[in-house]
N, C-alpha and C positions, 0 to 999 in steps of 0.2 A: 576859589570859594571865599566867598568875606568870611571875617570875624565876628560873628554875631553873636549875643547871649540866647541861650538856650529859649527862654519867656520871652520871643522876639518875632510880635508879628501874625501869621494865621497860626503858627506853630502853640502859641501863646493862648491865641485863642481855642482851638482844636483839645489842647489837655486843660484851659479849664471847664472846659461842656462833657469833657471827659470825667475829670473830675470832680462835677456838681452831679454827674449820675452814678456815682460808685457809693454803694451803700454797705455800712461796714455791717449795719445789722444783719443783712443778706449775705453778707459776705459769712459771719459769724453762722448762720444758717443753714447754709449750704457746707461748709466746713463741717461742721457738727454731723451733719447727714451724712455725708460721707465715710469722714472715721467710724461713725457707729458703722455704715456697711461692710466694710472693709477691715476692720477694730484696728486701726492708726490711732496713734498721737496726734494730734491737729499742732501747724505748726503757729510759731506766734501770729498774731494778729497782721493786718496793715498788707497793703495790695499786693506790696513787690513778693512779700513771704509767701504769699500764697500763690500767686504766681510762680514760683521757682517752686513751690510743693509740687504744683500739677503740670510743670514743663514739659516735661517727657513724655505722658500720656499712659506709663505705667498704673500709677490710681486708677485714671480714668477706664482703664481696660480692665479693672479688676474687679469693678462697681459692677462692668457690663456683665461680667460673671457672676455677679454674685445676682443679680437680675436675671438673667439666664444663662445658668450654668452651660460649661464648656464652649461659649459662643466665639470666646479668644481664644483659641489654642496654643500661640504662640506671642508671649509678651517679651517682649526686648527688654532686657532690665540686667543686662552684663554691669562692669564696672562705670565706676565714675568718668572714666573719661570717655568714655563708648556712650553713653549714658546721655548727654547732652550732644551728641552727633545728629546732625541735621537728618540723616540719611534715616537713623532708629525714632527722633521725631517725628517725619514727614509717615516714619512707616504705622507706628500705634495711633496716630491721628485717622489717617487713611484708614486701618482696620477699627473704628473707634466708627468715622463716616458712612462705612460703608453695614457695619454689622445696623446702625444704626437707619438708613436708609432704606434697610433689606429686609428686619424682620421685625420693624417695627411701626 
């Protein structure tokens, strides 16, 4: 594989179309909303942070509860290193997809 700089190419192109559609005030927006459902701390600003807030899909399955109660039964949310396992993402996504697909 060559050596190439990261901003190299369609790659280059790709995150800045990415990046001319990421809007912080929505971002800000939807953060907000959320904590207040949930009563979180919002974490700092800026994509990556928010991003690594809602990784795991914990939040996100707790929103679903709080929208209709007991719809998650079971949220994965053991420790930090269990935590970011591909296996406990793929699975609150899926029950995130699917409650959402089903009863709504």
């Amino acid at each position: 594989m060559a050596n190439r700089p990261d901003g190299y190419g369609m790659t280059a192109e790709l995150n800045k179309k990415k990046a001319a559609k990421y809007s912080d005030e929505d971002e800000q927006l939807v953060v907000s909303w959320v904590c207040a459902m949930i009563n979180e701390t919002s974490p700092s600003p800026g994509q990556d942070n928010v991003h690594m807030w809602l990784k795991d899909g914990v939040k996100l399955c707790n929103v679903m509860n709080v929208l209709q109660p007991g719809v998650c039964k079971k949220i994965n949310s053991s420790s930090m290193a269990v935590r970011y396992n591909l296996y406990f993402l793929l699975f609150n996504l899926y029950l995130l997809l699917f409650i959402r697909f089903n009863f709504y």
